[in-house]
DRENGUTI-822772 format. One record per residue (C-alpha): x, y, z; residue number from 1. Coordinates in steps of 0.05 Angstrom, whole numbers, plus 5000, padded with zeros to 4 digits. Layout:
+------+------+------+-----+
|   xx |   yy |   zz | pos |
+------+------+------+-----+
|    X |    Y |    Z | NUM |
...
+------+------+------+-----+
This chain:
+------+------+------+-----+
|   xx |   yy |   zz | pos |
+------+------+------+-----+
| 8645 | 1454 | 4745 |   1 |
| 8617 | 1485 | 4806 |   2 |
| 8599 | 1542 | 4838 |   3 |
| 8602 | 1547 | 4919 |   4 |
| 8556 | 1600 | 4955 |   5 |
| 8568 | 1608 | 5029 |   6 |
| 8559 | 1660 | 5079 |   7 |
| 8632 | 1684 | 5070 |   8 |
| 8627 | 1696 | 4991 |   9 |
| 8617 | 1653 | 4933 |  10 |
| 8669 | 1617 | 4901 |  11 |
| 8680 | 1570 | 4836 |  12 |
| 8717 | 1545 | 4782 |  13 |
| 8713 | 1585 | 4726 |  14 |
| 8671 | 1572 | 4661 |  15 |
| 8609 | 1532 | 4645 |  16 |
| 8534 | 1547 | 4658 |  17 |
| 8506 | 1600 | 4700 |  18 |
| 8484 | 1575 | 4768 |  19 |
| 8537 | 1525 | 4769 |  20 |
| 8606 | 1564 | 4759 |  21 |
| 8640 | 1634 | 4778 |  22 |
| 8613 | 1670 | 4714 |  23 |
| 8601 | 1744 | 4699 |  24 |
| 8529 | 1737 | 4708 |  25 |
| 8539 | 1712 | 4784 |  26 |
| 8590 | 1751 | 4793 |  27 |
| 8551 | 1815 | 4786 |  28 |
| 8492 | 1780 | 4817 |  29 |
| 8525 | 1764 | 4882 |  30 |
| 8568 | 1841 | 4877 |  31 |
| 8496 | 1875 | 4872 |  32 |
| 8470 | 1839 | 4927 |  33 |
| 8532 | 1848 | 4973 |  34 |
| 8530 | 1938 | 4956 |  35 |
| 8450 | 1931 | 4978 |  36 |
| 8472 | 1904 | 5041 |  37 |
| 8519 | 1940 | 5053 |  38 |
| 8485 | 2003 | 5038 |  39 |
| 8429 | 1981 | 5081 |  40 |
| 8470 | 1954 | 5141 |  41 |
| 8511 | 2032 | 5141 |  42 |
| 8447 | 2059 | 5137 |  43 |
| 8418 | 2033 | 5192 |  44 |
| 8487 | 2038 | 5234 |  45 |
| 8480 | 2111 | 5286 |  46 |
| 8550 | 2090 | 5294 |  47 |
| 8574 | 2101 | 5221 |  48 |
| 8583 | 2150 | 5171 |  49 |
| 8579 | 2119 | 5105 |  50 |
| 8632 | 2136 | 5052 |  51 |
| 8603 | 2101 | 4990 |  52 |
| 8661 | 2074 | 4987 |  53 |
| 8685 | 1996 | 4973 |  54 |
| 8757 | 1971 | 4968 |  55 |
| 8776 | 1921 | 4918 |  56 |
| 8834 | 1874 | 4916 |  57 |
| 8851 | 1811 | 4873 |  58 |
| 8910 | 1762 | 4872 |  59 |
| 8937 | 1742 | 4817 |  60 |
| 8898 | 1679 | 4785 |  61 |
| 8884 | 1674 | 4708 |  62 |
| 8827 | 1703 | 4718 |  63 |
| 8820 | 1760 | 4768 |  64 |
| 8826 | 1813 | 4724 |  65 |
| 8767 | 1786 | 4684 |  66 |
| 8728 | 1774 | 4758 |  67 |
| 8757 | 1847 | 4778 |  68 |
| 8729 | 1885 | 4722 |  69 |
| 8658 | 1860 | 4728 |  70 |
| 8658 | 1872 | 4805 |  71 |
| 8685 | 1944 | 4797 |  72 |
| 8639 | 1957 | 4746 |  73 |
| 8574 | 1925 | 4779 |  74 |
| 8598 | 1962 | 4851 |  75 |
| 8599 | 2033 | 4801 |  76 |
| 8533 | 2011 | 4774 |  77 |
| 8503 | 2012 | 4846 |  78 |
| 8529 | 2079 | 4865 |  79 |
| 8588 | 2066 | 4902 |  80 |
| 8660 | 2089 | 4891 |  81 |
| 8714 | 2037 | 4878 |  82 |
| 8782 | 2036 | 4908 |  83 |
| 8815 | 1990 | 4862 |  84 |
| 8880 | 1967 | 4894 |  85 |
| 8888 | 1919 | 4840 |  86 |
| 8931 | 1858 | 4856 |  87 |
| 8947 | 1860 | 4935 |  88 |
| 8949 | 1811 | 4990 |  89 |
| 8883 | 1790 | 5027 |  90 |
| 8911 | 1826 | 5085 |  91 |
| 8931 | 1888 | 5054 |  92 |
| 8859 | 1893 | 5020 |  93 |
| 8834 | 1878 | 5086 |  94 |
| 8875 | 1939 | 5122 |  95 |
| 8852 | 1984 | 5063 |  96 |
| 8785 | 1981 | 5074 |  97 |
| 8806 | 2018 | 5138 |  98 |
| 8854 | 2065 | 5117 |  99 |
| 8809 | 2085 | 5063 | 100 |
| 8754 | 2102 | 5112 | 101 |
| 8709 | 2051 | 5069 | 102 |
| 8645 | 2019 | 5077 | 103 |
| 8662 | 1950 | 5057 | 104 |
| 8707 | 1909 | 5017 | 105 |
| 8708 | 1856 | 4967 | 106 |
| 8771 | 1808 | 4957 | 107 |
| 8774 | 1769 | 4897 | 108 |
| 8816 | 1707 | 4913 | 109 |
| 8807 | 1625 | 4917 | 110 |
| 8871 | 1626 | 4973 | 111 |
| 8899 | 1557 | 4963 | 112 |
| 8844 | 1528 | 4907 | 113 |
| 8882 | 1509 | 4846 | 114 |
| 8883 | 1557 | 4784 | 115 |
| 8813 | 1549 | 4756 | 116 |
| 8784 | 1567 | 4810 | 117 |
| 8771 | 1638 | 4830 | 118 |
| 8721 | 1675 | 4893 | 119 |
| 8690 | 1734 | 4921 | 120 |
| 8708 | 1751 | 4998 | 121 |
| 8666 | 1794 | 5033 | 122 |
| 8682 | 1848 | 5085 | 123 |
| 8655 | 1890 | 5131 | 124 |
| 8678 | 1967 | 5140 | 125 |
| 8725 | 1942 | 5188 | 126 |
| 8757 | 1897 | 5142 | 127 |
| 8744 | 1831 | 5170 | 128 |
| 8700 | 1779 | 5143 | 129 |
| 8622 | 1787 | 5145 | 130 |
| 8595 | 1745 | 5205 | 131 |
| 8541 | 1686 | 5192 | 132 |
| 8484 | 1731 | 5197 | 133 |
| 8511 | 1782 | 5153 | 134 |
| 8534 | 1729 | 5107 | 135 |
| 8468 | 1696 | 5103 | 136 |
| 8437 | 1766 | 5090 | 137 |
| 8474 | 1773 | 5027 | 138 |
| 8452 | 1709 | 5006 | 139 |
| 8391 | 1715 | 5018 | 140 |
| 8386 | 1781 | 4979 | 141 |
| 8425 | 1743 | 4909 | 142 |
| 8376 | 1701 | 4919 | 143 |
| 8317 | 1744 | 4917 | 144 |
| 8356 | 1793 | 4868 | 145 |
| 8331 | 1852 | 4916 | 146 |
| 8373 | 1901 | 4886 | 147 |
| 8371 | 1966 | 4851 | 148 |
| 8426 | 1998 | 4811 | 149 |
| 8433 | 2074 | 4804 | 150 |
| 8407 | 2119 | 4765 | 151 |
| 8454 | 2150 | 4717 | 152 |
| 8476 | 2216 | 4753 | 153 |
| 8494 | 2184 | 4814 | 154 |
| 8534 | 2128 | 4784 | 155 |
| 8601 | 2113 | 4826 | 156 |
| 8675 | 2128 | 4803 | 157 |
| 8738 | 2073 | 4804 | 158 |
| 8803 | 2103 | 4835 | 159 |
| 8871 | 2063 | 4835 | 160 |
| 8911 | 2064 | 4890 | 161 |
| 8969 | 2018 | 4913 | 162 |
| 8967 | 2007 | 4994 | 163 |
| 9026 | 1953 | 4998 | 164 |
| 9078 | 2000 | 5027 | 165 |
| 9022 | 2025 | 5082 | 166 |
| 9013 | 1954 | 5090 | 167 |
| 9086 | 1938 | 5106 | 168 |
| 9097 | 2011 | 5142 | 169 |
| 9041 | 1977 | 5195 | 170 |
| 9081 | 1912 | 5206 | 171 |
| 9144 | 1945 | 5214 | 172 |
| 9105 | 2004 | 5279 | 173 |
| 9084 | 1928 | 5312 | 174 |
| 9118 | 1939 | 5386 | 175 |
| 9140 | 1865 | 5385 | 176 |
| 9178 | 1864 | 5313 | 177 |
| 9247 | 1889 | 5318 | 178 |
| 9270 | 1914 | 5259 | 179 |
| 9341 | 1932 | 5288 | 180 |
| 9355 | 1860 | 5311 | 181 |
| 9328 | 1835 | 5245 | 182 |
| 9387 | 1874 | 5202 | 183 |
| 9428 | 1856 | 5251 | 184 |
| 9427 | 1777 | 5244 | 185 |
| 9436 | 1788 | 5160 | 186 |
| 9387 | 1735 | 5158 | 187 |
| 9389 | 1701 | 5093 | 188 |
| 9314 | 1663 | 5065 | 189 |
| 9293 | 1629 | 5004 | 190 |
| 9220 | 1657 | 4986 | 191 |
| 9163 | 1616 | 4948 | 192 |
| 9115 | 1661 | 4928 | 193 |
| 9069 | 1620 | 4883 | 194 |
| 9066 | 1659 | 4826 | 195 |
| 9022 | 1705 | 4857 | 196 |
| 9016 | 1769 | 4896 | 197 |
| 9069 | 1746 | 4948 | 198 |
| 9125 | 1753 | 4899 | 199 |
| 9105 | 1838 | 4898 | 200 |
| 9099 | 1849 | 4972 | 201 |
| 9147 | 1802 | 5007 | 202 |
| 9206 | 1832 | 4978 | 203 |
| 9189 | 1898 | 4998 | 204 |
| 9183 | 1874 | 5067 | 205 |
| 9251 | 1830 | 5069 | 206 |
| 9277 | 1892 | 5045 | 207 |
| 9258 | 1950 | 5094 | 208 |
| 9273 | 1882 | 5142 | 209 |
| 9344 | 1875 | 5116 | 210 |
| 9341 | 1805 | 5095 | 211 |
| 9370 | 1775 | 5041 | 212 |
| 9329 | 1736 | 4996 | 213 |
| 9325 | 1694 | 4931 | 214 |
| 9251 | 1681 | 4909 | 215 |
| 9219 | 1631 | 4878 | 216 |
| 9155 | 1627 | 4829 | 217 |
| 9156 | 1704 | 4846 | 218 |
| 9126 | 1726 | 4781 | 219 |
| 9051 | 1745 | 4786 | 220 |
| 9034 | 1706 | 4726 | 221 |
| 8977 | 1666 | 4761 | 222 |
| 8997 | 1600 | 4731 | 223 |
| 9018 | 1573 | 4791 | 224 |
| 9080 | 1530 | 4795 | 225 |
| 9061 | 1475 | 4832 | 226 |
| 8991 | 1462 | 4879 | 227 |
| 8990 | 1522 | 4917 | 228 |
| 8967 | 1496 | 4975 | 229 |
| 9027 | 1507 | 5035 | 230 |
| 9042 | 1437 | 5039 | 231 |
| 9099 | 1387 | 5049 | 232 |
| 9076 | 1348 | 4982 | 233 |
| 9078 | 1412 | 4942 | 234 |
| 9146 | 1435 | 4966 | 235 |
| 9195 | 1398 | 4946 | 236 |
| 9223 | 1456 | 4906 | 237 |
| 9239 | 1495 | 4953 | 238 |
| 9257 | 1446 | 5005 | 239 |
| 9312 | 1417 | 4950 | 240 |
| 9336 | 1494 | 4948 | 241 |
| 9343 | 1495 | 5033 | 242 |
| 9380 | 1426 | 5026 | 243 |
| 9432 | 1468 | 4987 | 244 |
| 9450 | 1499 | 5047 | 245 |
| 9465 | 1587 | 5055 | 246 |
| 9405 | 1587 | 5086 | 247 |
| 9375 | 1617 | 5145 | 248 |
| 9301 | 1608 | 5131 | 249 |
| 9244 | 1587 | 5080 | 250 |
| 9186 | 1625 | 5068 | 251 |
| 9130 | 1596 | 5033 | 252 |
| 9056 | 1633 | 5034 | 253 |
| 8989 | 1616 | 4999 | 254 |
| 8963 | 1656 | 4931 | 255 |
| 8938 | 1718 | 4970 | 256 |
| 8987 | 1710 | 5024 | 257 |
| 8944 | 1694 | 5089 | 258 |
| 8977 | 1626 | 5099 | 259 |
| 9043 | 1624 | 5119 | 260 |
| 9087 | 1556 | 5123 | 261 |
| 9159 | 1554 | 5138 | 262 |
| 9224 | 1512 | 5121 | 263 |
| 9273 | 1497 | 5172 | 264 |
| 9345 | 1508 | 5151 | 265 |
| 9364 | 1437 | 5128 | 266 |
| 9305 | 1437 | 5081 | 267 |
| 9262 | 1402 | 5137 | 268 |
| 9182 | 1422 | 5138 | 269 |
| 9179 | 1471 | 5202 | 270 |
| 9099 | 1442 | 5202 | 271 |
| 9047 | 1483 | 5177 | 272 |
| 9003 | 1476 | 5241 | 273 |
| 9075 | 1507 | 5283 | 274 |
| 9067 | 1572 | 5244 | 275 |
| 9023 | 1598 | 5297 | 276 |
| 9060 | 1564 | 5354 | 277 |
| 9121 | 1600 | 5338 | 278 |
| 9100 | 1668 | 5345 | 279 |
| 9048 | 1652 | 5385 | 280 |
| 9113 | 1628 | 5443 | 281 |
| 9146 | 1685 | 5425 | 282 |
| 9096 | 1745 | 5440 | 283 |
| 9072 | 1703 | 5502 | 284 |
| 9137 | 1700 | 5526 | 285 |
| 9163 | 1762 | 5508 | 286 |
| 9094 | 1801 | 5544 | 287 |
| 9109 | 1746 | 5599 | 288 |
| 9172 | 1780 | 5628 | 289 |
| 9138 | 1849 | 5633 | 290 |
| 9121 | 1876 | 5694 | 291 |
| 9052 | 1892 | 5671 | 292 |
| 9019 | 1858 | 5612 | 293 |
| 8945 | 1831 | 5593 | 294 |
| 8923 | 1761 | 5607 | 295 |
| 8965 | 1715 | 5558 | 296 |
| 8897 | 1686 | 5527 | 297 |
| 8906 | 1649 | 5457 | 298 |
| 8845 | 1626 | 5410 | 299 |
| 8857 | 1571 | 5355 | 300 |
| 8806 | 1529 | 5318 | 301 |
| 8789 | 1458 | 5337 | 302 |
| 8817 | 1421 | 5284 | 303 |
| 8891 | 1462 | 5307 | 304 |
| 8946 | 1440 | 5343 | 305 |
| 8945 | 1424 | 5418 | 306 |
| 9014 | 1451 | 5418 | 307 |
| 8988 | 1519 | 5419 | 308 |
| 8945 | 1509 | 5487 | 309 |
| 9010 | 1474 | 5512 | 310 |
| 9062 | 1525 | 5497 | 311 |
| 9000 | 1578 | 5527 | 312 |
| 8992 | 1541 | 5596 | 313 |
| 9072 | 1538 | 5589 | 314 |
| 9063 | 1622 | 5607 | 315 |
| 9008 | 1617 | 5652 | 316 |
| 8961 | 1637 | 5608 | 317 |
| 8895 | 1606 | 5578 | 318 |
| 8870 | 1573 | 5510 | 319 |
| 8808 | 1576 | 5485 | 320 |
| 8779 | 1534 | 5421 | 321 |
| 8731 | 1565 | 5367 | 322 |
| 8692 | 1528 | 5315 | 323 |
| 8725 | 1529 | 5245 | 324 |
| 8727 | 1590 | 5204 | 325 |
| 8763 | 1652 | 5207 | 326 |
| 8710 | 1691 | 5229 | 327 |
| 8705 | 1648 | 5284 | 328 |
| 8765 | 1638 | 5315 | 329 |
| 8764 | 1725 | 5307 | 330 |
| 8693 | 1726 | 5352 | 331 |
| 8733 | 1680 | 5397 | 332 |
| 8796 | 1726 | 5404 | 333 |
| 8751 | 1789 | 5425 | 334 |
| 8704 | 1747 | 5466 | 335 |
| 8774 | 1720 | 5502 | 336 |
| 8813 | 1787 | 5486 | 337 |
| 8870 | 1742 | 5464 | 338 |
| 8935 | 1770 | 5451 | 339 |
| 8948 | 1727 | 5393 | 340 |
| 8909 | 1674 | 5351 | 341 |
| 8898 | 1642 | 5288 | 342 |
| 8900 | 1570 | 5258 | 343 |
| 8937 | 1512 | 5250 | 344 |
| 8934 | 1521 | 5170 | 345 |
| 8993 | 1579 | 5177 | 346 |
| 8943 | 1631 | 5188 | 347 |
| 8967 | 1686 | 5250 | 348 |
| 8927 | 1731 | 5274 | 349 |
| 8959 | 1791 | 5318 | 350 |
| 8898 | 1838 | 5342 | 351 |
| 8948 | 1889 | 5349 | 352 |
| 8959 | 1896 | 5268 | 353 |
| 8887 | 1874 | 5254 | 354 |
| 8846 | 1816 | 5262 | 355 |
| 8854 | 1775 | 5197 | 356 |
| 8910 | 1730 | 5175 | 357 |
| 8967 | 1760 | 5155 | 358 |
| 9029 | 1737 | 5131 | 359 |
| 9071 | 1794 | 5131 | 360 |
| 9053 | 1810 | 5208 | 361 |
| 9072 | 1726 | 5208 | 362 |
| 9141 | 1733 | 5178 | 363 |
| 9163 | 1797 | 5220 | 364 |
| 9145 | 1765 | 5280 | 365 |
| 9178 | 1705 | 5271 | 366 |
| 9247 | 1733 | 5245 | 367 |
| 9235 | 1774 | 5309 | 368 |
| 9229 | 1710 | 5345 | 369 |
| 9296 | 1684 | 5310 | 370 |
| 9347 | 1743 | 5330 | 371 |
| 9314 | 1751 | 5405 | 372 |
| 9331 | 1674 | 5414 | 373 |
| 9392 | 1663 | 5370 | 374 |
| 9372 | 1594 | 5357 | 375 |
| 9377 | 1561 | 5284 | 376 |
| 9301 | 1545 | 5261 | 377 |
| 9308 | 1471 | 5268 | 378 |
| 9332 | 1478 | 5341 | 379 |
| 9272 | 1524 | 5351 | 380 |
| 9226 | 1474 | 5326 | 381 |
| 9247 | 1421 | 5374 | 382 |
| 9235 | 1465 | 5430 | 383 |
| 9160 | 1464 | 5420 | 384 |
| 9120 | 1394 | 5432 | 385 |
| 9116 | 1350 | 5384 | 386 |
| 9052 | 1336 | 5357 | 387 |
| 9026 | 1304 | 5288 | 388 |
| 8959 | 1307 | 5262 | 389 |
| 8925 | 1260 | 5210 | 390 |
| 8870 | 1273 | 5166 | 391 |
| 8818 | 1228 | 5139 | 392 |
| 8745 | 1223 | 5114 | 393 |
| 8691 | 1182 | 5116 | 394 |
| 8646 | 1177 | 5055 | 395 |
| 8576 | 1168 | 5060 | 396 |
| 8507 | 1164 | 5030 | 397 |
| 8469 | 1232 | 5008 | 398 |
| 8411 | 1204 | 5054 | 399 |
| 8453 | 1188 | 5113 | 400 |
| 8428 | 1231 | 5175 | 401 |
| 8500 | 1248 | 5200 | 402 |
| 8477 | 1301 | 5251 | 403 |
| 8442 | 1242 | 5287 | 404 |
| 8520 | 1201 | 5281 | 405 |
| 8553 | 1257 | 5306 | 406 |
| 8498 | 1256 | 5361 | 407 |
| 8516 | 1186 | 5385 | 408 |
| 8577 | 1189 | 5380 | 409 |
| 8583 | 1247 | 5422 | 410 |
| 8537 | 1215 | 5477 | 411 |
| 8589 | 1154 | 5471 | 412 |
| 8646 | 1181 | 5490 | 413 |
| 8618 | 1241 | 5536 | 414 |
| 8612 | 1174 | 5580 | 415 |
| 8671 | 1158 | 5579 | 416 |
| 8727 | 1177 | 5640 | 417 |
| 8789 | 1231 | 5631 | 418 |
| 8751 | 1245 | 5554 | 419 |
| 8721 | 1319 | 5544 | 420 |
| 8676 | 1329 | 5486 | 421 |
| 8655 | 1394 | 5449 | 422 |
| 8603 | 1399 | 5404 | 423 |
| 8607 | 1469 | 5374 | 424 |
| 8631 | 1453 | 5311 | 425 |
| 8623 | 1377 | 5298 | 426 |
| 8653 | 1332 | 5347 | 427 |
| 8721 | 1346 | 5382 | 428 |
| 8735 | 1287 | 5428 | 429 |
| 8788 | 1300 | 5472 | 430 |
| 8835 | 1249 | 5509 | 431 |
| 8884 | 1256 | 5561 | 432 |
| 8941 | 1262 | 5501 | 433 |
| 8900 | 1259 | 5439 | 434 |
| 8844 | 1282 | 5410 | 435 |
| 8795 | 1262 | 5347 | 436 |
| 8748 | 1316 | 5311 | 437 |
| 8693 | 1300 | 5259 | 438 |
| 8660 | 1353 | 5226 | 439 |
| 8610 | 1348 | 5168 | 440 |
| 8617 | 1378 | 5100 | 441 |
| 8568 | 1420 | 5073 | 442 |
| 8576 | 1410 | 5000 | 443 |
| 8590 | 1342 | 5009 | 444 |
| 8560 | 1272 | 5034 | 445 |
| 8617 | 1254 | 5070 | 446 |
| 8653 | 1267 | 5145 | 447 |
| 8716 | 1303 | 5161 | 448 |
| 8763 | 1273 | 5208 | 449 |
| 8827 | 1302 | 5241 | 450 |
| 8859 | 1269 | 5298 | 451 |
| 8928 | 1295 | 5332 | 452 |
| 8971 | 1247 | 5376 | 453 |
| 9050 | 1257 | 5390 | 454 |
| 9068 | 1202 | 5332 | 455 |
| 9035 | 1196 | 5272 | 456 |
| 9025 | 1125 | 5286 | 457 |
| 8983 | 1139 | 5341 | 458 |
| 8942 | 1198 | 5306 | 459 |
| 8922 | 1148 | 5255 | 460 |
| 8911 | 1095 | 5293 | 461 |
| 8855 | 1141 | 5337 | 462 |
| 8821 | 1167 | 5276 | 463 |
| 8820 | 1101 | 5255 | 464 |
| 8782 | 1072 | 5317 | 465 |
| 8727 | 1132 | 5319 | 466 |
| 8717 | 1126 | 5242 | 467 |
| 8701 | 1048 | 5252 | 468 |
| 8645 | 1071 | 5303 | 469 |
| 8618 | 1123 | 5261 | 470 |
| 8615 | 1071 | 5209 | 471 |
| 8570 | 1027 | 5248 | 472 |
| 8526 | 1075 | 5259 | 473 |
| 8513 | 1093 | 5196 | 474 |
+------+------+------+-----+
């Protein structure tokens, strides 16, 4: 059993002792302390008008109802009125924290964990994740248990309301996704929606899209199908179902439908980390041929693809690379004012819908993509460069200093020729056409190690080299 508290929300499996699970006395614990902040942070904002108002949205695990019911209630119990949107997508709860005119938001999702496991994600009034500070105000306030509930004539109220079609109606006003050449093509796609909240909202969309569709695992039973976790090794079911042939497209998305993978049409893996690429090629070179358009800046994280600052520089435009973490890569794209962003784990993020990672936005996009070019999938893919990225750790002792390893070997290979190093998140050694990036685990004694090369082969073979010097080191 364990319980995970971090400055984007606690999560853990569910059952067990408090202090070491997601259990209804943490669960209101960390709810209280996330209202006080955010009663305190609206407060103390000239620039808001608080609504006492929180949105709350769940997938559709096991047990999110349980996990929803305890977070409505404790949010009621400290004053504030619930919009309870019940299950919905991350990034519809996310968007209806906005269109309610709320203060904050609470999703209640693991994403890709497996079906024991269950979380609290925290947002701000502009329905994106808290940043570290906030995060690590929250925290700090569980930890103290600084709260105070209300008294019992100002108690909140819980309203239900369904924002998925408001959701969708967004997507559909995005100036690049054209719904007319969509319908046009009669696209036909095989959908794997997990067993979750994908199999409510993705049909809706396909629909108002046009597109034809069988889906797969579509009922929101929460006893997922398979791992659910976008990744070749889970897929084979719906890759079998491509390999039948009729065809044009598979769809495959996480448990609260912020990841986004795809399936070429011979039942091939499209590649998780080309999500992005794909519709990041296709607004840059769609903006590209205006007369007058913004700077073509993209933002990724560092473990990513370098296909994406490829296909970027391919435009004229430039790529910038933000530490790990959704919240990061989102500082990065305002910093940057990038037209499009995300990461290589099938998460897009299109400033123009909102900054969060959205499936939907992903999938409109990139059918938009497919009838502007005309191209099957597969040929689309090899149009990109190819790139293959290996992943690997390196266990070590709990008294192991592994900021001073990550130290050295920074300092190592800084002295090196044609090799760039960055050292905001870990270590991301960059070679001419490669790269290597160790980053440390906070839960965990161990080190995280991605490497990218055009083979896998030589991916592997470059992890394998740095991870022997680490080793020696420690």
């Amino acid at each position: 059993m364990s319980l995970i508290k971090s400055i984007s929300g606690i999560r853990g499996t569910i059952g067990g002792a408090t202090g070491d699970t997601l259990n209804p006395l943490d669960i209101v614990k960390f709810t209280s302390a996330y209202a006080t902040f955010i009663r305190q942070s609206t407060a103390g904002d000239p620039s808001c008008t608080p609504s006492n108002r929180i949105v709350v949205g769940r997938d559709a695990r096991i047990s999110g109802e349980m996990v929803l019911n305890i977070v409505c209630g404790t949010l009621t119990g400290m004053g504030y009125d619930v919009v309870n949107i019940g299950l919905a997508s991350t990034p519809t709860t996310e968007l209806a924290v906005t269109m309610a005119g709320a203060d904050g938001g609470i999703i209640i999702t693991a994403s890709h964990n497996p079906r024991h496991w269950n979380a609290l994600k925290l947002l701000n009034r502009h329905g994106e994740f808290l940043t570290a500070a906030d995060g690590a105000a929250v925290l700090a306030i569980a930890e103290a248990e600084a709260f105070v509930y209300a008294d019992v004539d100002k108690l909140g109220c819980c309203i239900e309301e369904n924002f998925d079609d408001r959701h969708i109606d967004s997507v559909l006003n995005l100036s690049l996704v054209n719904t007319d050449a969509i319908k046009a093509k009669k696209f036909r796609v095989c959908v794997d929606a997990i067993n979750s909240v994908g199999g409510i909202i993705l049909p809706r969309l396909l629909d108002r899209l046009g597109v034809e569709y069988k889906i797969l695992n579509g009922e929101p039973t929460g006893d997922f199908a398979h791992n659910p976790e976008p990744l070749e090794k889970n897929l084979q079911e719906i890759m079998s179902e491509m390999r039948q042939g009729g065809y044009d497209l598979g769809i495959v998305v996480d448990p609260d439908v912020d990841r986004l993978a795809f399936i070429s049409e011979d039942g091939t893996m499209f590649g998780e980390e080309y999500t992005l690429v794909a519709v990041a090629d296709y607004i840059l070179s769609t903006l590209s041929g205006e007369a007058s358009h913004p700077a073509l800046n993209t933002v990724s994280n560092l473990s990513s693809t370098r296909a994406l600052r490829d296909v970027t520089e391919r435009y004229g435009g430039t790529y910038t690379a933000a530490a790990v973490g959704e919240v990061n890569v989102t500082t990065k794209m305002k910093a940057t004012a990038a037209v499009i962003g995300g990461e290589g784990n099938g998460g897009v993020i299109y400033p123009e819908s909102h900054y969060g990672r959205d499936a939907l936005v992903g999938i409109a996009l990139f059918l938009s993509s497919l009838a502007a070019k005309g191209m099957k999938v597969s040929e689309l893919r090899k149009t990109f460069p190819n790139y293959h990225i290996a992943k690997n750790r390196i266990d070590l002792t709990p008294d192991t200093d592994v900021d001073a390893i990550l130290k050295q070997v920074k300092e190592r290979y800084s002295a090196m020729p044609d090799v760039s190093v960055n050292d905001i998140d870990g270590v991301k050694i960059d070679f001419p056409d490669k790269w290597v990036h160790l980053r440390k685990s906070n839960t965990e004694p161990i080190i995280r190690v991605y490497s990218e090369a055009h083979t896998p082969e030589d991916a592997n073979a470059i992890g394998e080299s740095v991870m022997q010097i680490v080793t020696s080191l420690a």
